[in-house]
PDB file with one MODEL, atoms N, CA, C and O in Angstrom:
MODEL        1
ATOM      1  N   UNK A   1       0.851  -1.172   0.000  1.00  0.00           N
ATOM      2  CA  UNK A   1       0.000   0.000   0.000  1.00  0.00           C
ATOM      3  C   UNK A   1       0.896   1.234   0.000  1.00  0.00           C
ATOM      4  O   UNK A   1       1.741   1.345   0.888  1.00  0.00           O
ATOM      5  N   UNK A   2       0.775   2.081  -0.854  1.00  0.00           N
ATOM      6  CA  UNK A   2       1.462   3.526  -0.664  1.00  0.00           C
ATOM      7  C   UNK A   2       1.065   4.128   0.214  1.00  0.00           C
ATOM      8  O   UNK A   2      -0.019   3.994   0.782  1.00  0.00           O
ATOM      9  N   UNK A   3       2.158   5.096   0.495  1.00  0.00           N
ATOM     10  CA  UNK A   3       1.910   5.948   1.673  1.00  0.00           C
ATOM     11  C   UNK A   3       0.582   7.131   1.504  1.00  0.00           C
ATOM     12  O   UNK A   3       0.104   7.850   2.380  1.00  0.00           O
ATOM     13  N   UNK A   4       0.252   7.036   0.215  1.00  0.00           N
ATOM     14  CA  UNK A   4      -0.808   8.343   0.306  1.00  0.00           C
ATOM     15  C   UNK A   4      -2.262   7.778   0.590  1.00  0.00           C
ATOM     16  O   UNK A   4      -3.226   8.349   1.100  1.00  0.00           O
ATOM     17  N   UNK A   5      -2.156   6.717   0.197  1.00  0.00           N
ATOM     18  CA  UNK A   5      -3.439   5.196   0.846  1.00  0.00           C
ATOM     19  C   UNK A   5      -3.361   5.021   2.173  1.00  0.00           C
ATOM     20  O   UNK A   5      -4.305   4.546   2.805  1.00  0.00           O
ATOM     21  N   UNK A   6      -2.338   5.351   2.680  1.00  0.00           N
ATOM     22  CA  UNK A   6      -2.352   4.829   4.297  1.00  0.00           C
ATOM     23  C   UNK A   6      -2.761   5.578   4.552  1.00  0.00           C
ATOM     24  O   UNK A   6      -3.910   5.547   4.992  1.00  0.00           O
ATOM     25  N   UNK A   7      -2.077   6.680   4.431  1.00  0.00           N
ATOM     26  CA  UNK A   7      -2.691   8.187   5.429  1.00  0.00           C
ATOM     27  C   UNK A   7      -4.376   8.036   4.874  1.00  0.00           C
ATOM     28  O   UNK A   7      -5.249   7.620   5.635  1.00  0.00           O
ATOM     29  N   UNK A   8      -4.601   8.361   3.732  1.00  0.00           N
ATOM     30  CA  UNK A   8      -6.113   7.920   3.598  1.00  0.00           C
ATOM     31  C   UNK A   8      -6.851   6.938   4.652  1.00  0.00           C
ATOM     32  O   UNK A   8      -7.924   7.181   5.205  1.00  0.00           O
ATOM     33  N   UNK A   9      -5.977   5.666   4.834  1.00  0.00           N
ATOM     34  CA  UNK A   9      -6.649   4.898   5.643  1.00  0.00           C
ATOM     35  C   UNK A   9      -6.670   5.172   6.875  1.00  0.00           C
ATOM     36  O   UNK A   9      -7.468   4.726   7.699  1.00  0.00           O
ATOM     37  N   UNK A  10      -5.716   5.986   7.079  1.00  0.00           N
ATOM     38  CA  UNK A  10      -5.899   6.622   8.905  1.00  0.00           C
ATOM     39  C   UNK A  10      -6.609   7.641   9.331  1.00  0.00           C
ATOM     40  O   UNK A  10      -7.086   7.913  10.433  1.00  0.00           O
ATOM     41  N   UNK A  11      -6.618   8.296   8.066  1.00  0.00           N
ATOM     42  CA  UNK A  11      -7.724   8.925   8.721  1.00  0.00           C
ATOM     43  C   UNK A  11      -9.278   8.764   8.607  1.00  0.00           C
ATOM     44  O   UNK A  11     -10.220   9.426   9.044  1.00  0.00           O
ATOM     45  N   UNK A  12      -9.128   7.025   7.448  1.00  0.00           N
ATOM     46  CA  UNK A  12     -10.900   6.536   7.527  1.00  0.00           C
ATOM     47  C   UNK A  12     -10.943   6.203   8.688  1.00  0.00           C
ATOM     48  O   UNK A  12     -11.800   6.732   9.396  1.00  0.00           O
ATOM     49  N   UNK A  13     -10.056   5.243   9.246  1.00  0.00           N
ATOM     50  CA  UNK A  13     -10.169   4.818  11.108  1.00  0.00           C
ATOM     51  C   UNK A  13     -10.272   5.960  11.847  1.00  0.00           C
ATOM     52  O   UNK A  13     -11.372   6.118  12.376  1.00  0.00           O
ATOM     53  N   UNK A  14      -9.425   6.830  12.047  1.00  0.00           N
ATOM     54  CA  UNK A  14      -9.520   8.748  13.182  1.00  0.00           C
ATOM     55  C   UNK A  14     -11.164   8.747  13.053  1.00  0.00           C
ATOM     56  O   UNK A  14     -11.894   8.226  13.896  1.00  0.00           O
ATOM     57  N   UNK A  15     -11.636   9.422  11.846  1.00  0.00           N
ATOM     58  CA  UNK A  15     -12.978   9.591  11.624  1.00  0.00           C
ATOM     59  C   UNK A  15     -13.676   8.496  12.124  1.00  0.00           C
ATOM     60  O   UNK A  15     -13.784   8.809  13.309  1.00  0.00           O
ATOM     61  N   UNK A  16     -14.290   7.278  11.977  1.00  0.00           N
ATOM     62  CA  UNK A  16     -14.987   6.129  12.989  1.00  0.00           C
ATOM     63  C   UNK A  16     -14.681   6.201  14.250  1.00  0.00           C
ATOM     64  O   UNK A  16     -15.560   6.054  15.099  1.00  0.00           O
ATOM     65  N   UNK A  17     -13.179   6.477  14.640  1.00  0.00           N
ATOM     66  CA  UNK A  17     -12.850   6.153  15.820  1.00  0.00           C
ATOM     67  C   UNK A  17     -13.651   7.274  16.425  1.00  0.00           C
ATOM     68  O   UNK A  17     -14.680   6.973  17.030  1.00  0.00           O
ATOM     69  N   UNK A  18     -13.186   8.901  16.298  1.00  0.00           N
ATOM     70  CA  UNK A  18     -13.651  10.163  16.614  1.00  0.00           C
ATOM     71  C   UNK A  18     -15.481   9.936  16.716  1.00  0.00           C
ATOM     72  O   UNK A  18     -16.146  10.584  17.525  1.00  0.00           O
ATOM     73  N   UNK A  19     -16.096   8.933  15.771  1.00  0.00           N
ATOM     74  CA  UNK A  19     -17.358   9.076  16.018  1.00  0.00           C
ATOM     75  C   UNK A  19     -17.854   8.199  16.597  1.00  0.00           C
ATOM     76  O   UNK A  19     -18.998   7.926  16.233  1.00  0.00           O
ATOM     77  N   UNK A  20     -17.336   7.478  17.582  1.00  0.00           N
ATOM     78  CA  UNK A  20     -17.966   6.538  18.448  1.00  0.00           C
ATOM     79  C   UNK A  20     -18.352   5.130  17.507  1.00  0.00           C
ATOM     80  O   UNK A  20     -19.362   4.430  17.580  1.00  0.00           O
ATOM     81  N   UNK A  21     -17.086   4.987  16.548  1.00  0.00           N
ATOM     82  CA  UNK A  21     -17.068   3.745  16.567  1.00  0.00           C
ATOM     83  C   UNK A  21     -17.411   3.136  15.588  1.00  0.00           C
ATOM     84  O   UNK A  21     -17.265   1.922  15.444  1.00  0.00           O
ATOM     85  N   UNK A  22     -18.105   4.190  14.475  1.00  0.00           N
ATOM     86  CA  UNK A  22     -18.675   3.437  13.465  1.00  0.00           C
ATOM     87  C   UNK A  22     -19.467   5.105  12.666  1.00  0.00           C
ATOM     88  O   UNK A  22     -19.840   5.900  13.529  1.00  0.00           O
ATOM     89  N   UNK A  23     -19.644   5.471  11.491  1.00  0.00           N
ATOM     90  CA  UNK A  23     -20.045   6.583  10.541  1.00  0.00           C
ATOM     91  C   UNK A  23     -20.223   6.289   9.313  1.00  0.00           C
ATOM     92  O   UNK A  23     -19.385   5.769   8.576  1.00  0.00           O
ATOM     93  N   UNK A  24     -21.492   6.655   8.990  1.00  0.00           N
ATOM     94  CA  UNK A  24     -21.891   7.241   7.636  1.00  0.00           C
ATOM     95  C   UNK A  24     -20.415   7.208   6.608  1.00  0.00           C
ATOM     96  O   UNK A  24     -19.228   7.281   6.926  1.00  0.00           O
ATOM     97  N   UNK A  25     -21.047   7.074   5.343  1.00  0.00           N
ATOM     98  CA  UNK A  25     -19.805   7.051   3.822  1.00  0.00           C
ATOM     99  C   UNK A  25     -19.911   8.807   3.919  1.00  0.00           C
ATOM    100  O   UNK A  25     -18.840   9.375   3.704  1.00  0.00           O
ATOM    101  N   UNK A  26     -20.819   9.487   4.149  1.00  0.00           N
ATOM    102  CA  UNK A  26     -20.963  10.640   4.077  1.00  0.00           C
ATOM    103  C   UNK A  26     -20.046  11.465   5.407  1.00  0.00           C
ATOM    104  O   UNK A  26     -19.224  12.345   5.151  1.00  0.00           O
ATOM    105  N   UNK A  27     -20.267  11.139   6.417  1.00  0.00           N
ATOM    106  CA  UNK A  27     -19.570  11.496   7.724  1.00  0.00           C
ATOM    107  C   UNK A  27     -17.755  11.157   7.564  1.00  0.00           C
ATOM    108  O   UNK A  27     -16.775  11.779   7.974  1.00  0.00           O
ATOM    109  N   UNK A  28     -17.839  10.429   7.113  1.00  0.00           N
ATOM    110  CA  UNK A  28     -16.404   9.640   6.576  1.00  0.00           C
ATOM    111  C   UNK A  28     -15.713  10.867   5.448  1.00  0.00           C
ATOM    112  O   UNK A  28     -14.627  11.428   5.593  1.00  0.00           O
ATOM    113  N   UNK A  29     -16.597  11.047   4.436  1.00  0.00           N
ATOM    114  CA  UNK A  29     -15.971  11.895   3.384  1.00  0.00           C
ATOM    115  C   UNK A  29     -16.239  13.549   3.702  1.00  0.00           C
ATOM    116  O   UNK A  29     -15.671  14.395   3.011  1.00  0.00           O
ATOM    117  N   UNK A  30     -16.938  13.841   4.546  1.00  0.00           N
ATOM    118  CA  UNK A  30     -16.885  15.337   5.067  1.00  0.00           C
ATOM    119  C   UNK A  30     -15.668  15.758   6.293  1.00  0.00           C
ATOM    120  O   UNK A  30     -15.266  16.887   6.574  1.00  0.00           O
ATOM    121  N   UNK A  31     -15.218  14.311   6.946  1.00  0.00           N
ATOM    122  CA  UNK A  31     -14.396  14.619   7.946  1.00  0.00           C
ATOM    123  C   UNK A  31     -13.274  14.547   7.146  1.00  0.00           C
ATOM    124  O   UNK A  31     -12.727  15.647   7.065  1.00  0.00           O
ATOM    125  N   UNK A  32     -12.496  13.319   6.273  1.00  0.00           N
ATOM    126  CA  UNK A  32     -11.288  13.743   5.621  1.00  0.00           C
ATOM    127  C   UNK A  32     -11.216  14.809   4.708  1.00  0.00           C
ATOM    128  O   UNK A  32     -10.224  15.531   4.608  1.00  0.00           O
ATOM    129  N   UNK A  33     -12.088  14.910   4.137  1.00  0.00           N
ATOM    130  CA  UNK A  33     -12.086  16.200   3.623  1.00  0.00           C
ATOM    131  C   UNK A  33     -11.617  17.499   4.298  1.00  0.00           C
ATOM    132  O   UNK A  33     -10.570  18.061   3.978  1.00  0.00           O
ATOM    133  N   UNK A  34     -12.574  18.006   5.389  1.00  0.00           N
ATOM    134  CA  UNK A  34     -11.709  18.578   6.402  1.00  0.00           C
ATOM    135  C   UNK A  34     -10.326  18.847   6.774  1.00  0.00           C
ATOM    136  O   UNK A  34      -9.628  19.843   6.963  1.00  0.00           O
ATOM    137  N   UNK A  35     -10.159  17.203   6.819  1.00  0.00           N
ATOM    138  CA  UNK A  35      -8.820  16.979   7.713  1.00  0.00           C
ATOM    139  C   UNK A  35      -7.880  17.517   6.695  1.00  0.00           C
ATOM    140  O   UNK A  35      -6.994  18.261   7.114  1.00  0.00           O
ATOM    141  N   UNK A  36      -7.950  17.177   5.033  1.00  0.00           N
ATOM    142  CA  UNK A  36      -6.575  17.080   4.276  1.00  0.00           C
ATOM    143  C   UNK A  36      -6.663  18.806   3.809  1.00  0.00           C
ATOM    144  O   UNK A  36      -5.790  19.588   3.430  1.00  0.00           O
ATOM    145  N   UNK A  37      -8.276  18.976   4.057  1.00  0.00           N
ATOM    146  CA  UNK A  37      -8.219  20.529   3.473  1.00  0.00           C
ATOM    147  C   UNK A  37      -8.446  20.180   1.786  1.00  0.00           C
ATOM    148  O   UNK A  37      -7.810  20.979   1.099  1.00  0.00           O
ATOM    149  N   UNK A  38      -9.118  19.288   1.081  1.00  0.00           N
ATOM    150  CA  UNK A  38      -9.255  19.335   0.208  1.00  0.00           C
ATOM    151  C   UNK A  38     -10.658  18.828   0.072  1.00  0.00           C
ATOM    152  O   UNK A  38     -11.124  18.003   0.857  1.00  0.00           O
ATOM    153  N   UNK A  39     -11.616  19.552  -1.376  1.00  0.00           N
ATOM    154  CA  UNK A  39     -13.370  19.179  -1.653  1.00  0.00           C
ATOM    155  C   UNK A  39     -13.498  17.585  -2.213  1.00  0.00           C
ATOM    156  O   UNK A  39     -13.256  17.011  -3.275  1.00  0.00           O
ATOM    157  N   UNK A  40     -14.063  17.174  -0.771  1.00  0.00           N
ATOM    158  CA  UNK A  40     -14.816  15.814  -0.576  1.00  0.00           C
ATOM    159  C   UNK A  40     -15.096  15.161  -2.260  1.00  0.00           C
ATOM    160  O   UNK A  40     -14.887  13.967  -2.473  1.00  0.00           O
ATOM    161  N   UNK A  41     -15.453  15.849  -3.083  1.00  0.00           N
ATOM    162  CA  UNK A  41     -15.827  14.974  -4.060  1.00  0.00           C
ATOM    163  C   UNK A  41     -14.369  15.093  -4.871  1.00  0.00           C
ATOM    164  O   UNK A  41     -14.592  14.520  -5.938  1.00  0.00           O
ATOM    165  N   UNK A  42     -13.173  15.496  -4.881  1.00  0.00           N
ATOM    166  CA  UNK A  42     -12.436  14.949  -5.410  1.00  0.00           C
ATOM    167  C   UNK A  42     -11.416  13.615  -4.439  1.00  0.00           C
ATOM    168  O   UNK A  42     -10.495  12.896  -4.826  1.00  0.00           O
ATOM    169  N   UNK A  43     -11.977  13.714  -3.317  1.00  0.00           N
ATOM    170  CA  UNK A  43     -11.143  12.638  -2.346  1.00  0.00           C
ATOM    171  C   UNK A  43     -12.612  11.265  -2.516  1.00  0.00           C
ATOM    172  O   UNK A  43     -12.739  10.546  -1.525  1.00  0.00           O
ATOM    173  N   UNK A  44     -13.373  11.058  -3.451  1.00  0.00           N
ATOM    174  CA  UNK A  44     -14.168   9.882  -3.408  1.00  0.00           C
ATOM    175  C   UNK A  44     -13.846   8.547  -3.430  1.00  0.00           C
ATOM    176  O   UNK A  44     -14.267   7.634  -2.719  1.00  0.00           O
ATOM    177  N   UNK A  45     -12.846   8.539  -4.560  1.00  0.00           N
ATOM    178  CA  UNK A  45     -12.253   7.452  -5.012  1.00  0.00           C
ATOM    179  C   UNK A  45     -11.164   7.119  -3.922  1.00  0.00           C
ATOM    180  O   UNK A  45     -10.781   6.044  -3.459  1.00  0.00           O
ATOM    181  N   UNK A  46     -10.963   7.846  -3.785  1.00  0.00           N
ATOM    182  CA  UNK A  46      -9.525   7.573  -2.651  1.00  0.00           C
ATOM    183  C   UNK A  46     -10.515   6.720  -1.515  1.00  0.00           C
ATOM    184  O   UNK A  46     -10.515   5.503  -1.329  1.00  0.00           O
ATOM    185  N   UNK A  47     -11.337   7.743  -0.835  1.00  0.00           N
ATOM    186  CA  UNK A  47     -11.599   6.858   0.430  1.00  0.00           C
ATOM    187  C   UNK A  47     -12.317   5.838  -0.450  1.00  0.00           C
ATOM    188  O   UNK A  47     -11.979   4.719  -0.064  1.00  0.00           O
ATOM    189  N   UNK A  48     -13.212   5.759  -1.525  1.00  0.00           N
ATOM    190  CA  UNK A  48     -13.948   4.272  -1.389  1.00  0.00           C
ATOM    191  C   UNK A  48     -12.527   3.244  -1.870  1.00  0.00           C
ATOM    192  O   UNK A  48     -12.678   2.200  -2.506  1.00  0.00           O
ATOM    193  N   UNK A  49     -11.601   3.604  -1.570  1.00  0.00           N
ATOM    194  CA  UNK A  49     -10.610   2.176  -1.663  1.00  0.00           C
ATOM    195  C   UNK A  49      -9.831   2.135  -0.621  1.00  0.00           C
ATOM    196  O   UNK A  49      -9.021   1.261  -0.315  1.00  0.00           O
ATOM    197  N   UNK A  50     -10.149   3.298   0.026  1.00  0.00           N
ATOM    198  CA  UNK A  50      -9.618   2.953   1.636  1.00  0.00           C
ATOM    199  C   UNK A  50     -10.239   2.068   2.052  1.00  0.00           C
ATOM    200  O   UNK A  50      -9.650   1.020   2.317  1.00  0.00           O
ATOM    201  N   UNK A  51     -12.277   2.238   2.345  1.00  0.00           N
ATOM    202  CA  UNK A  51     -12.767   1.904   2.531  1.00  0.00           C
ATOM    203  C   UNK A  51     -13.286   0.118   2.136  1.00  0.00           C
ATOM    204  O   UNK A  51     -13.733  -0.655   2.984  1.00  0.00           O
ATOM    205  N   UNK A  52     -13.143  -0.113   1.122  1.00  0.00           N
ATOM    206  CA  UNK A  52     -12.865  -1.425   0.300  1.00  0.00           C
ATOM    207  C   UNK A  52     -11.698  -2.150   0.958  1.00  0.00           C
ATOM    208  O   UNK A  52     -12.031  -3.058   1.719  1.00  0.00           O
ATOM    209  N   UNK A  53     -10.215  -1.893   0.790  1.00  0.00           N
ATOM    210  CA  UNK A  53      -8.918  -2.018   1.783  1.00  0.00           C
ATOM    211  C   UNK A  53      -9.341  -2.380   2.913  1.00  0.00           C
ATOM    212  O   UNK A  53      -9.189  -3.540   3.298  1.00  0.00           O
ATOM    213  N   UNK A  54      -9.869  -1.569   3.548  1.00  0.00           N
ATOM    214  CA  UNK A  54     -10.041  -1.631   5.061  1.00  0.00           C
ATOM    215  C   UNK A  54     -11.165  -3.013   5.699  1.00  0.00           C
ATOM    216  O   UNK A  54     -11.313  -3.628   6.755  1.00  0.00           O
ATOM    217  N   UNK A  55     -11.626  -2.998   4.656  1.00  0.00           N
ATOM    218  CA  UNK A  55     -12.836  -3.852   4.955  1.00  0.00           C
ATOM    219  C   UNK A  55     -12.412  -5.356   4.680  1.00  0.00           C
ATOM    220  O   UNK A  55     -12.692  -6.263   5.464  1.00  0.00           O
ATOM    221  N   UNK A  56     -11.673  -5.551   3.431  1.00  0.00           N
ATOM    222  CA  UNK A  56     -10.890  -6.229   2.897  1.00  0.00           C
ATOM    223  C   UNK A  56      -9.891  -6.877   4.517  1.00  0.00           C
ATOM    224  O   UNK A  56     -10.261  -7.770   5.278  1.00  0.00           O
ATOM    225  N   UNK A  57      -8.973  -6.283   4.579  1.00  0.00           N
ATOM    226  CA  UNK A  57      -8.506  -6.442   5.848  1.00  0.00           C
ATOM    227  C   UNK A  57      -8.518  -6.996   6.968  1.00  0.00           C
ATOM    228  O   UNK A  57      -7.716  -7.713   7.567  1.00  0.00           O
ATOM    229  N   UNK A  58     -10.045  -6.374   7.312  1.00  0.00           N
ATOM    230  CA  UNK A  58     -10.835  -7.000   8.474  1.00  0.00           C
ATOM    231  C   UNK A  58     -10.755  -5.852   9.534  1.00  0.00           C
ATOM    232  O   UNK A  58     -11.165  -6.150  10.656  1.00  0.00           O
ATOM    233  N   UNK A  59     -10.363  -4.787   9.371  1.00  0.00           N
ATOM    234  CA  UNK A  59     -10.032  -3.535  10.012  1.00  0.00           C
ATOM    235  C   UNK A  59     -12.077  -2.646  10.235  1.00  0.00           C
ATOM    236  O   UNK A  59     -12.498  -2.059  11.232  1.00  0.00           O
ATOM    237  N   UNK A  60     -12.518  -2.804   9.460  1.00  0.00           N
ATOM    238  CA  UNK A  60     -14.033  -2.181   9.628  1.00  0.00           C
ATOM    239  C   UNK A  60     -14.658  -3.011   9.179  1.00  0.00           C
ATOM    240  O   UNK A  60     -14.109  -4.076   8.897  1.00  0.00           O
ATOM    241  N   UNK A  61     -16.063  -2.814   8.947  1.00  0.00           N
ATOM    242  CA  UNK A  61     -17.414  -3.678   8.138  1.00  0.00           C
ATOM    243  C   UNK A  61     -18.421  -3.091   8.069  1.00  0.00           C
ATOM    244  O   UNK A  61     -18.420  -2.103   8.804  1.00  0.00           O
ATOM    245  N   UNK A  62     -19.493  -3.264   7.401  1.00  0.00           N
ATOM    246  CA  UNK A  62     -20.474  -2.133   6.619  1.00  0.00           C
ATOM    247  C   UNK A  62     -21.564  -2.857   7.223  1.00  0.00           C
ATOM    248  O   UNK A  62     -21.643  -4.075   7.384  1.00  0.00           O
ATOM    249  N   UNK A  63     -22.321  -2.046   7.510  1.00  0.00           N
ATOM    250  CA  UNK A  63     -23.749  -1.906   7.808  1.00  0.00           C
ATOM    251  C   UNK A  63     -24.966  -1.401   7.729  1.00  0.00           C
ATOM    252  O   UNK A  63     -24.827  -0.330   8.320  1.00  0.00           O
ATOM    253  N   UNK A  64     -26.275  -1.476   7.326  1.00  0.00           N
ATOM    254  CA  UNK A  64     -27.007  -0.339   7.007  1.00  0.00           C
ATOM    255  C   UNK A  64     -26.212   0.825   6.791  1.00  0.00           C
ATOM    256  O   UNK A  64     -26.202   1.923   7.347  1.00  0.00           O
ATOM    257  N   UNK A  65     -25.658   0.416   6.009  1.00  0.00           N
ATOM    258  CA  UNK A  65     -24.867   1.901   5.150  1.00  0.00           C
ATOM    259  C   UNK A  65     -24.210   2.711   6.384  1.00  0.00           C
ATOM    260  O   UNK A  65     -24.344   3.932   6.465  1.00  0.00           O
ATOM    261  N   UNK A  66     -23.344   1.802   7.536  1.00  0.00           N
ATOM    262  CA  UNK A  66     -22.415   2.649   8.278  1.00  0.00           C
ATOM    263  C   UNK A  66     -21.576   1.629   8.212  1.00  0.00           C
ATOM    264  O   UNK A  66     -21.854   0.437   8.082  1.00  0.00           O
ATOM    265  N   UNK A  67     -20.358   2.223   8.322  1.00  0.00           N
ATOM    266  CA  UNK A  67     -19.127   1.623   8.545  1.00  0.00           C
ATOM    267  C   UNK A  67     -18.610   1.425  10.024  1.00  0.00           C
ATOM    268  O   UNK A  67     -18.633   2.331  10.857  1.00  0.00           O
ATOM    269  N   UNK A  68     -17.980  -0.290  10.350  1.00  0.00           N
ATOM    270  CA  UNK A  68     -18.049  -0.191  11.966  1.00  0.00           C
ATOM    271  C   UNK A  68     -16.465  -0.502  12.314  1.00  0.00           C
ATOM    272  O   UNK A  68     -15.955  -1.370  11.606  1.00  0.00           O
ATOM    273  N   UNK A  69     -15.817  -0.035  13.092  1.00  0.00           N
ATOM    274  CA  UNK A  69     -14.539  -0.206  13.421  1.00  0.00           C
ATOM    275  C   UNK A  69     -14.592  -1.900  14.288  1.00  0.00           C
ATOM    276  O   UNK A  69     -15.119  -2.163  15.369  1.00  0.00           O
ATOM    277  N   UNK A  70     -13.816  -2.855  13.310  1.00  0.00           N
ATOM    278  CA  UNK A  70     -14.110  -4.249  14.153  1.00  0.00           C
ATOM    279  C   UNK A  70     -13.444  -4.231  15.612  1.00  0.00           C
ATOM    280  O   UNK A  70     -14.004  -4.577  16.652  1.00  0.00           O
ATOM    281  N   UNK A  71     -12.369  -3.843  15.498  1.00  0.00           N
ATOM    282  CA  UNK A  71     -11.349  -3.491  17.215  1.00  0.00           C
ATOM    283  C   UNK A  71     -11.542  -2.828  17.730  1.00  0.00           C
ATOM    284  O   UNK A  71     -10.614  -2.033  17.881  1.00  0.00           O
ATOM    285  N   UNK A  72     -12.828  -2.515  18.455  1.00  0.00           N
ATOM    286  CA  UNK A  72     -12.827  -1.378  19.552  1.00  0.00           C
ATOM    287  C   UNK A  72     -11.864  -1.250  20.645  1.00  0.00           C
ATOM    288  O   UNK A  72     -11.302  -0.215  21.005  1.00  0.00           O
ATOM    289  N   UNK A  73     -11.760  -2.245  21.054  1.00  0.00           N
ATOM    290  CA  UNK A  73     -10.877  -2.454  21.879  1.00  0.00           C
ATOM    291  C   UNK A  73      -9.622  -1.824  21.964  1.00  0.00           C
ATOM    292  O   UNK A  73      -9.041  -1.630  23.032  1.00  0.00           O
ATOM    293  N   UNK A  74      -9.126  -1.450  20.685  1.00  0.00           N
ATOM    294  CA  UNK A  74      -7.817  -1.004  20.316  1.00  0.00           C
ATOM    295  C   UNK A  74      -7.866   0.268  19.876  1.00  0.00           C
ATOM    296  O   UNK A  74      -6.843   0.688  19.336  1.00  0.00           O
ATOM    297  N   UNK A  75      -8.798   0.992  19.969  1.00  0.00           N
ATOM    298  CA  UNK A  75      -9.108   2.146  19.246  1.00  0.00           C
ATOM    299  C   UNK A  75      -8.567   3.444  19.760  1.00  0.00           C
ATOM    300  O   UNK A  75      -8.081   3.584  18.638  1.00  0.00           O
ATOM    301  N   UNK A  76      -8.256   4.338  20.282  1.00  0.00           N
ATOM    302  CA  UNK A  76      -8.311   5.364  21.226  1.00  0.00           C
ATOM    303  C   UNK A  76      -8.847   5.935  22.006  1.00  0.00           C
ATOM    304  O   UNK A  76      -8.281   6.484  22.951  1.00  0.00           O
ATOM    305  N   UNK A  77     -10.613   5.948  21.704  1.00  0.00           N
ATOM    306  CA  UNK A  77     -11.611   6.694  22.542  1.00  0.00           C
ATOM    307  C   UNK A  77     -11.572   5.030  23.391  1.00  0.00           C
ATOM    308  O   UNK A  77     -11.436   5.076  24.614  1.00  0.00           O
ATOM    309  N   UNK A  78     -11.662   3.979  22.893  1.00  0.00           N
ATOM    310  CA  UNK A  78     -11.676   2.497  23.680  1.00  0.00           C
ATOM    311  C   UNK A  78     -10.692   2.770  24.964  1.00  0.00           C
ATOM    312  O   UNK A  78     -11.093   2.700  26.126  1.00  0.00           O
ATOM    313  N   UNK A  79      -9.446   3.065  24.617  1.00  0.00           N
ATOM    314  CA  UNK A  79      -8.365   3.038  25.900  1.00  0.00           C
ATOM    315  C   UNK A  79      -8.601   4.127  26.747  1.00  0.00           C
ATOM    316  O   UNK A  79      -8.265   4.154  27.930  1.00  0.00           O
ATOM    317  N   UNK A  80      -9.340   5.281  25.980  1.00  0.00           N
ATOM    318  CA  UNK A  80      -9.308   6.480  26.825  1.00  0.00           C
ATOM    319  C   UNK A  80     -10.628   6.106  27.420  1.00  0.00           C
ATOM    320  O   UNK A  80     -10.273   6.680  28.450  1.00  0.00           O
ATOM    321  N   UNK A  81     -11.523   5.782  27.646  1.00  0.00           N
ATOM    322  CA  UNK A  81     -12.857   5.114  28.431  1.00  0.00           C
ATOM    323  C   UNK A  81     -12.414   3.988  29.430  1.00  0.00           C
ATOM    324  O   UNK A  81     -13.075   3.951  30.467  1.00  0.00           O
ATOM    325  N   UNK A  82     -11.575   3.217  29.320  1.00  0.00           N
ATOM    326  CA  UNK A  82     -10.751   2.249  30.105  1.00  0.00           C
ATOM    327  C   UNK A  82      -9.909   2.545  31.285  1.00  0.00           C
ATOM    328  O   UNK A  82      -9.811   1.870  32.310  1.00  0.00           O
ATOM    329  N   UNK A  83      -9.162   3.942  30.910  1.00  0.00           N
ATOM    330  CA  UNK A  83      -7.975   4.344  32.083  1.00  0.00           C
ATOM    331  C   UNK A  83      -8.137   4.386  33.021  1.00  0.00           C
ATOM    332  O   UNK A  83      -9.360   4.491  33.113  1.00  0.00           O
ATOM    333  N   UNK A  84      -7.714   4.382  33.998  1.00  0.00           N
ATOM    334  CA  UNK A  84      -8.085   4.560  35.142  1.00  0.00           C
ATOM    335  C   UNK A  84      -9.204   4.309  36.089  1.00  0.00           C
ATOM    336  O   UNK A  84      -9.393   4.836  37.185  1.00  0.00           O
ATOM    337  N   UNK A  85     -10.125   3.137  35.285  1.00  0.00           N
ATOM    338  CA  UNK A  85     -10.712   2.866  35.802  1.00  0.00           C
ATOM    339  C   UNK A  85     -10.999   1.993  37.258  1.00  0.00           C
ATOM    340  O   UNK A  85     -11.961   1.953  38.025  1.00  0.00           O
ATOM    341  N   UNK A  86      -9.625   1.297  37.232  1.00  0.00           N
ATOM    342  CA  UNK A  86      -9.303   0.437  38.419  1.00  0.00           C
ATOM    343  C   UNK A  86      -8.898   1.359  39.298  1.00  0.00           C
ATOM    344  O   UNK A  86      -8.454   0.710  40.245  1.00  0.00           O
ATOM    345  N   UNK A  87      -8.781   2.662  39.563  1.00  0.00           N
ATOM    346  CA  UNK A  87      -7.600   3.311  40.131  1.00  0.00           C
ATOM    347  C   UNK A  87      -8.164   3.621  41.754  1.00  0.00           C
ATOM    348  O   UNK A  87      -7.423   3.843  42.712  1.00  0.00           O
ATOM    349  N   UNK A  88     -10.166   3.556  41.800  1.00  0.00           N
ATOM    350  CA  UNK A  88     -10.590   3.808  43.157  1.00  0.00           C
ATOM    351  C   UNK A  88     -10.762   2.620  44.233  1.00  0.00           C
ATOM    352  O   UNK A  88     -11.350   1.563  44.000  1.00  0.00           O
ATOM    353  N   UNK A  89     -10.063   3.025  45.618  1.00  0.00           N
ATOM    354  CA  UNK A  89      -9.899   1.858  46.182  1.00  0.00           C
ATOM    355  C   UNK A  89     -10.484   2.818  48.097  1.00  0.00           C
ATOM    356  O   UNK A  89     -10.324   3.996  48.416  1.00  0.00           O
ATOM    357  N   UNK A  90     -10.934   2.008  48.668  1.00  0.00           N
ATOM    358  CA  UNK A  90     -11.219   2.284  49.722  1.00  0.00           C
ATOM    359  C   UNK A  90      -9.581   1.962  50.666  1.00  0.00           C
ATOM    360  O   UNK A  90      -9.518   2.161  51.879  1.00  0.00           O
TER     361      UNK A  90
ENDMDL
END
């Protein structure tokens, strides 16, 4: 995979991750868009082969037309909900 596909692909995961886990093809292509600073309909093709890739993978999976991050567990908002949770003790 080239490096301009990866970054594509990181930031299809950031975006799911950032939205609790799972987003819209639409939520997906308004946030990288954003992110790279460039208009969503020329970044289409890019993410739908991130998106294809990724799925391919085993990294997300589609659903009523949302995309779901399979590893929550591993995600960031996942570890940051986790921390410190053991930490209160009488």
């Amino acid at each position: 995979m080239s490096q301009k596909k990866s970054n594509i692909s990181h930031l299809v995961i950031q975006c799911i991750d950032a939205m609790g886990g799972f987003a819209s093809k639409e939520v997906i292509l308004k946030a990288v868009s954003t992110a790279t600073d460039k208009k969503f309909w020329k970044m289409g093709r890019r993410i739908d082969d991130a998106l294809d890739t990724l799925i391919v993978d085993g990294v997300i999976r589609t659903h009523n037309d949302n995309y779901y991050l399979n590893m929550l567990e591993e995600t960031a908002s996942a570890s940051h909900c986790n921390s410190g949770s053991d930490s209160d003790s009488d």
